[in-house]
C-alpha positions in Angstrom: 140.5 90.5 -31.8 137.5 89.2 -32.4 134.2 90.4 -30.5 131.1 88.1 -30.4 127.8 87.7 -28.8 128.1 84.0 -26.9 124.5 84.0 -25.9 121.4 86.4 -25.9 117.8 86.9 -24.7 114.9 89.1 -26.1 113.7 91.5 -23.7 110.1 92.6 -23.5 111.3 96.2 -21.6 114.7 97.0 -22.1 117.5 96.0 -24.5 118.2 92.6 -24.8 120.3 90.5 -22.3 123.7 89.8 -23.9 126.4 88.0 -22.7 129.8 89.0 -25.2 132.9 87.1 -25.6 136.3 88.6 -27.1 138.6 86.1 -29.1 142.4 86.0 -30.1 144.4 83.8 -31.8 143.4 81.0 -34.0 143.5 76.7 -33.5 142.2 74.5 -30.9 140.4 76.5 -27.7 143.1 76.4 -25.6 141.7 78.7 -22.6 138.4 80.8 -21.5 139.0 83.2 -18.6 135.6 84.2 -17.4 134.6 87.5 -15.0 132.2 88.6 -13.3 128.9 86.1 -12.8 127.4 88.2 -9.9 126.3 92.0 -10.2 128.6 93.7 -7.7 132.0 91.7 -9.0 133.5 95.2 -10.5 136.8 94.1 -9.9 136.3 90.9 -11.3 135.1 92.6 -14.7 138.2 94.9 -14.2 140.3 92.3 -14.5 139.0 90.9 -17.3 138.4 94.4 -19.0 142.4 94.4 -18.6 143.1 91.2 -19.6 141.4 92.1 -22.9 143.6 95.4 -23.8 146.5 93.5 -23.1 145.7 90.3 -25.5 145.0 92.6 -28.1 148.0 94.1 -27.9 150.1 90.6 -27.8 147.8 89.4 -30.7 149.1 92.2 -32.9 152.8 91.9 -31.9 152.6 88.3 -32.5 152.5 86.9 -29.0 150.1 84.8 -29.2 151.4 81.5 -30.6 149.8 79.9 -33.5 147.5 77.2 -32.6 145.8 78.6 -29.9 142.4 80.8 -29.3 141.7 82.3 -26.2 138.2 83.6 -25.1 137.7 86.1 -22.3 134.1 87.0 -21.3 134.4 89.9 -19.1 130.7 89.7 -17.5 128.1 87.1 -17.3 125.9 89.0 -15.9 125.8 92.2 -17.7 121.7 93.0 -16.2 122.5 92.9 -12.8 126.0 95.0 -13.0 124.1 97.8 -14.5 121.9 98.1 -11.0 124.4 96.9 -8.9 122.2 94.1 -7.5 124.6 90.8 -6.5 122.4 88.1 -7.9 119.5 87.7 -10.6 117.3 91.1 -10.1 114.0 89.5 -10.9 114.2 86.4 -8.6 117.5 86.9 -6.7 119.0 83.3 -7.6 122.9 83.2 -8.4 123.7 82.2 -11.9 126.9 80.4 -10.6 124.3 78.1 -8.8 122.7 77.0 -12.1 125.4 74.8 -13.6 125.5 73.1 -16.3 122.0 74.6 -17.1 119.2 73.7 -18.4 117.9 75.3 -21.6 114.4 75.1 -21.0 114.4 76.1 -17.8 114.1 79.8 -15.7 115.2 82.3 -17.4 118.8 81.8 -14.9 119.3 78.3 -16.0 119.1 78.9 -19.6 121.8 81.6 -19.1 124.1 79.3 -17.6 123.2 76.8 -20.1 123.7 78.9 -23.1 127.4 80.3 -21.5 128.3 76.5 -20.3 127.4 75.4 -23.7 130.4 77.6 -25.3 133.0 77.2 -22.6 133.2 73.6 -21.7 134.7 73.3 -25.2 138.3 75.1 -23.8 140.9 72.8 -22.4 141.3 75.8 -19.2 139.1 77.6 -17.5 139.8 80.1 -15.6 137.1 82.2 -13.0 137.2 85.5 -11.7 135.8 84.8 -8.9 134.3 86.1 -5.2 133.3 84.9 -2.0 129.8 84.6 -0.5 131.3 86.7 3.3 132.3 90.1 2.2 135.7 90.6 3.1 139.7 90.8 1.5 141.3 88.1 0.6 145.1 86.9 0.2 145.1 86.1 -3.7 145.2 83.0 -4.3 143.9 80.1 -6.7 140.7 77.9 -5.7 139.9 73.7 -6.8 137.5 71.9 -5.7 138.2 68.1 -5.2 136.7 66.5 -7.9 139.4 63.6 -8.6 140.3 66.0 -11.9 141.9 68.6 -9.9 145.7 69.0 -10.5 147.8 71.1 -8.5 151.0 71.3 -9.4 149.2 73.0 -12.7 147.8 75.4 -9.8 151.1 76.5 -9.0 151.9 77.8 -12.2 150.0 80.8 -11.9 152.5 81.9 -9.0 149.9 83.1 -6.5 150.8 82.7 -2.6 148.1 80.1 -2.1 146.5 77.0 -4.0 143.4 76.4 -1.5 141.7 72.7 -2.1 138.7 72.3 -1.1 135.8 69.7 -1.0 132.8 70.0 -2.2 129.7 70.6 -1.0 126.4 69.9 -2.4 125.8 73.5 -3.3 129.0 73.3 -5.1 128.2 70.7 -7.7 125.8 73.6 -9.6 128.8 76.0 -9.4 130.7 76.3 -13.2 134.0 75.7 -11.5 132.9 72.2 -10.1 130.9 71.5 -13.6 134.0 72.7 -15.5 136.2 69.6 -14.4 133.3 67.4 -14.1 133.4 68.5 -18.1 137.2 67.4 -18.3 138.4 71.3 -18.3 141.4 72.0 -16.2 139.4 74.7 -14.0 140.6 77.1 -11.5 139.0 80.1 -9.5 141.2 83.5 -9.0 140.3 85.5 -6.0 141.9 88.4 -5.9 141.9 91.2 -2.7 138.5 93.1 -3.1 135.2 92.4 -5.2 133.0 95.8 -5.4 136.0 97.9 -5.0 139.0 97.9 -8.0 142.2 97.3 -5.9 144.7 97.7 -8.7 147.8 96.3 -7.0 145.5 92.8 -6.9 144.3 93.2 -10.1 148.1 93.5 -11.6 148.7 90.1 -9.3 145.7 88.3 -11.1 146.9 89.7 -14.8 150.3 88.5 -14.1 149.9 85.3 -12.9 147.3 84.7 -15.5 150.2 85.8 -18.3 152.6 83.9 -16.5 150.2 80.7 -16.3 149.3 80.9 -20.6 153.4 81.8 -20.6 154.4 77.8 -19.2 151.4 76.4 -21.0 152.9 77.6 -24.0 149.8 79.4 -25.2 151.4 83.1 -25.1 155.0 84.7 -25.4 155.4 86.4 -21.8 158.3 86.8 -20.0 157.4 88.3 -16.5 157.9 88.7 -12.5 157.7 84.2 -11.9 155.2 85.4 -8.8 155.2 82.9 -5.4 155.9 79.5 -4.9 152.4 78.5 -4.0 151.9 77.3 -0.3 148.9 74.5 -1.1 146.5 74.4 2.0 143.4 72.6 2.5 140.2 75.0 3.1 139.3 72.7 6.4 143.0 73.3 7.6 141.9 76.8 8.1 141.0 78.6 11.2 137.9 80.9 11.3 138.0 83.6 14.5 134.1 84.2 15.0 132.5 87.0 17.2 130.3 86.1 20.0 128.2 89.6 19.7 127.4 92.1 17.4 128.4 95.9 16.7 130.9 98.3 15.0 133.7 96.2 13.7 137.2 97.7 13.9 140.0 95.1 12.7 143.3 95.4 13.8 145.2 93.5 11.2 145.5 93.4 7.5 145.5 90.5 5.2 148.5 88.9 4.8 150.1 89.9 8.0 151.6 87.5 10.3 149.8 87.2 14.1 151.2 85.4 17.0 149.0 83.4 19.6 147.2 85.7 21.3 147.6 88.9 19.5 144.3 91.4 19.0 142.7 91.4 15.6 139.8 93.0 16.0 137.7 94.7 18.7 133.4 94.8 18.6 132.3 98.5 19.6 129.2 99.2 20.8 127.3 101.0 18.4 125.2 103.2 21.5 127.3 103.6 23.8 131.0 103.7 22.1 132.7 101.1 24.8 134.1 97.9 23.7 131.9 94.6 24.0 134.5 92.0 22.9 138.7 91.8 21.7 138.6 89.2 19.2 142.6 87.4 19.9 144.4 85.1 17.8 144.2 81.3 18.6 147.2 80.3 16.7 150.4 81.7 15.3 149.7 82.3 11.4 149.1 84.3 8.4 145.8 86.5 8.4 144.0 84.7 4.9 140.7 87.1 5.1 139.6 89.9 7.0 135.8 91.0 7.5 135.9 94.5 6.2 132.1 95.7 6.5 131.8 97.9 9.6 129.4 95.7 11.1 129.2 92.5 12.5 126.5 90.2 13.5 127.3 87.7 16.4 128.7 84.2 15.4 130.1 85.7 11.8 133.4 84.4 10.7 135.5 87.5 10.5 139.1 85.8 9.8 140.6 83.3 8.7 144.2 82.1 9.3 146.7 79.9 7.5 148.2 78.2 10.8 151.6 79.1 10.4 153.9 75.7 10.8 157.3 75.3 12.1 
């Protein structure tokens, strides 16, 4: 194991902002698995933290097959971790919004430029990553649409989903979308929590990580084979939205099965204790995401379903 520092800045009032990168093996960069970009993604940087002990550990037992270096950089965003602030703490812009960089630009842009400008040069990349509505997730791998996407190479990880998506504007600054753009085979990992360690999750993500490097030929790992991946499209989702706000008290869990019609969730009145709406299923399928913040505002997306078909 080799540990390195891929990119630093001086600090005028506090140590200097470092971004550290662990190596194993030696040969052509085969993959860079990346963790946390945003300061509250601990179980992101848990993963990753994990993902490190165990390399190590293959690397001296020879399990690592010659040929091959693998880079893991547990946090991007070391500064904003250490306050537990999401985004940037002086300006409050996302770092994963300032891809491919620019290196003479804020100080947010040359970050991503100095990071972008190391792991472009592996053949996969693979993100930690979270979701902008807080809220549990199914695991599952993430592509965007870029016409470099592949997914039958998303199915090797075993997760229960490969979600496709197209993207947005937005999402063209995003190191996922600028990874493929760079000819990297790129995928996003979202596991069940992101400011919480949920270790059953994090076991699923080391896995099907293992199992992933396993059938690309880049480790020796003979583990559980995970899912068949069900491939849905993002837009073939349904999002339940509430029409007021209050207490919100969900009903179902993530992965759970609903019929047509079925309560998920009730809003309480946060006064008076009495129920303002019953949020009901509009389809039979699988709960994909859950809103678990005990508020809600009016018109937020609290679930999403995977229509189940017959």
């Amino acid at each position: 194991m080799r540990k390195k520092t891929l990119y630093e800045i001086e600090s005028l009032y506090r140590d200097n902002f470092r971004v550290t990168s662990y190596e194993f093996g030696k040969g052509k960069k085969s993959v860079c698995i990346l963790g946390n970009i945003r300061g509250n993604e601990v179980q992101q940087l848990y993963v990753c933290s994990q993902l490190v002990k165990r390399f190590k550990e293959m690397e001296e037992a020879g399990k690592i097959k010659a040929g091959h270096k693998i880079m893991v950089v547990p946090s991007a965003n070391p500064y904003s971790m250490n306050i537990k602030k999401r985004f940037w703490p002086t300006d409050n812009t996302d770092i994963n919004r300032m891809f491919p960089g620019y290196d003479q630009g804020e100080t947010t842009q040359r970050i991503a430029a100095g990071i972008f400008e190391e792991v472009k040069k592996y053949r996969y990349g693979i993100q930690l990553a979270s979701f902008y509505m807080p809220g549990k997730f199914t695991p599952h791998v993430r592509m965007m649409k870029t016409g470099f996407e592949d997914i039958e190479l998303a199915k090797e990880f075993g997760m229960p989903y490969v979600v496709i998506r197209n993207p947005r504007p937005y999402d063209t600054t995003t190191l996922n979308y600028n990874w493929q753009i760079w000819e990297t085979h790129a995928f996003s990992l979202y596991t069940t929590t992101t400011e919480h360690i949920d270790k059953a999750s994090a076991v699923m993500a080391i896995h099907s990580v293992l199992n992933f490097l396993a059938k690309e030929g880049i480790v020796d790992y003979c583990g559980h084979e995970g899912y068949i991946s069900h491939v849905v499209e993002d837009t073939d989702m349904v999002s339940v939205r509430t029409r007021v706000s209050g207490i919100f008290e969900s009903k179902v869990e993530v992965g759970e099965e609903v019929l047509k019609g079925q309560i998920l969730a009730e809003t309480i009145d946060p006064y008076e204790g009495t129920v303002k709406e019953v949020l009901e299923s509009p389809v039979d399928g699988i709960v994909f995401f859950v809103h678990d913040e005990p508020l809600t505002y009016a018109k937020t997306a609290v679930f999403k379903l995977v229509v189940r078909k017959e």
